[in-house]
C-alpha positions in Angstrom: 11.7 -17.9 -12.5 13.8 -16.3 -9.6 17.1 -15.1 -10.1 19.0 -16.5 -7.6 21.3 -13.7 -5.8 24.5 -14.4 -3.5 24.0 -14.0 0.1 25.6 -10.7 -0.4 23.9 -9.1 -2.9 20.5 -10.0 -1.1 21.9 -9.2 2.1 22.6 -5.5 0.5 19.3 -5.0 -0.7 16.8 -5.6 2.2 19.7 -3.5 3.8 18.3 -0.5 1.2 14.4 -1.6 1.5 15.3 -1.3 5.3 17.1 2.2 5.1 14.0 3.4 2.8 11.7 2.7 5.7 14.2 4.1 8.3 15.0 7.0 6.3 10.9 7.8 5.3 9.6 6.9 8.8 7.5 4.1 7.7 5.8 1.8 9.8 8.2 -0.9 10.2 4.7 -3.3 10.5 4.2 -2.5 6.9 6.3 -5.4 5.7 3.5 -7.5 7.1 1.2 -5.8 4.3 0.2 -7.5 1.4 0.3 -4.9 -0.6 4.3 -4.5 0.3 4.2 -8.1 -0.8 2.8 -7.7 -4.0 4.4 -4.9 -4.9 8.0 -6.8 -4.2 6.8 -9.8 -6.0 5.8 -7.4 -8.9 9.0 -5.5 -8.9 10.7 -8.7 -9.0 9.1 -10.2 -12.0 9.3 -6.8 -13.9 13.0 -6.9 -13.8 16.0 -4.3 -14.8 15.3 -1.3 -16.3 11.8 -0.6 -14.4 11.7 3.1 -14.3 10.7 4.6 -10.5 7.5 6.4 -9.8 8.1 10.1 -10.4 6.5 12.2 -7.5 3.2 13.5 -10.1 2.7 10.1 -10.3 2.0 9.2 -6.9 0.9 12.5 -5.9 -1.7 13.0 -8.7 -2.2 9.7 -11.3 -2.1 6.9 -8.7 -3.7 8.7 -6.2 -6.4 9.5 -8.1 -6.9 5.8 -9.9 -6.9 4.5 -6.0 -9.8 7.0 -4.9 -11.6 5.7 -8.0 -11.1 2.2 -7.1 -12.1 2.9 -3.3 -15.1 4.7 -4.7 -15.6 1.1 -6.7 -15.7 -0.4 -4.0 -17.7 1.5 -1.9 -20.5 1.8 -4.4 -20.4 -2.2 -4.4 -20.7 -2.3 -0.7 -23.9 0.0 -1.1 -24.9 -2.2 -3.4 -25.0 -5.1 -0.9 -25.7 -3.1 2.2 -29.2 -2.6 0.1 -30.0 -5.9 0.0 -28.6 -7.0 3.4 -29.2 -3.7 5.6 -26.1 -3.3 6.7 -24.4 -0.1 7.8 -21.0 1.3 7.0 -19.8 3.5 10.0 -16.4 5.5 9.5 -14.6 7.2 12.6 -10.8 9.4 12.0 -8.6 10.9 14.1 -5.0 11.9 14.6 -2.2 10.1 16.9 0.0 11.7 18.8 2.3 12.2 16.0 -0.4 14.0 14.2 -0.7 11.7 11.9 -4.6 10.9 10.2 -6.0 8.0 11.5 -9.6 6.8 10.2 -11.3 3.0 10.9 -14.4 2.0 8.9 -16.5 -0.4 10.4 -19.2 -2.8 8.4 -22.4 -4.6 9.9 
């Protein structure tokens, strides 16, 4: 169950979520991602006293449980591409902020 907030207090909070992505130059588009969905539904339902991500944590644990899970995933889509002869194509580049930039494509 929701807790239900005043028009205040929820009004100060997406003011924070906002001033994270301002602050951190994050794609304003990414509150359209699932992910950023599920992660606020997530956060919601653990409640007070969740304890924030510490910096090892993203940088090494997570990081390294989400290249194992793309690897997964990956070795799946072999698995098909095998019986369907399909291709996986992969192209990267950087935008003119320098930032990476890499599109995989699937037939």
């Amino acid at each position: 169950m929701y807790r239900m907030f005043k028009k205040g207090e929820r009004d100060i909070m997406i003011q924070q979520i906002a001033r994270f992505f301002y602050t951190s130059a994050i794609p304003l588009n990414c509150v359209k991602n699932l992910e950023f969905l599920r992660m606020i539904d997530m956060i919601s339902k653990f409640g007070v006293g969740l304890k924030p991500l510490s910096y090892h944590e993203i940088r090494e644990t997570c990081l390294k449980k989400e290249v194992d899970f793309t690897q997964q995933m990956l070795e799946e889509c072999k698995v098909e591409c095998k019986k369907t002869a399909c291709s996986i194509m992969s192209d990267g580049w950087s935008d003119k902020k320098r930032r990476s930039i890499c599109n995989f494509f699937g037939e």
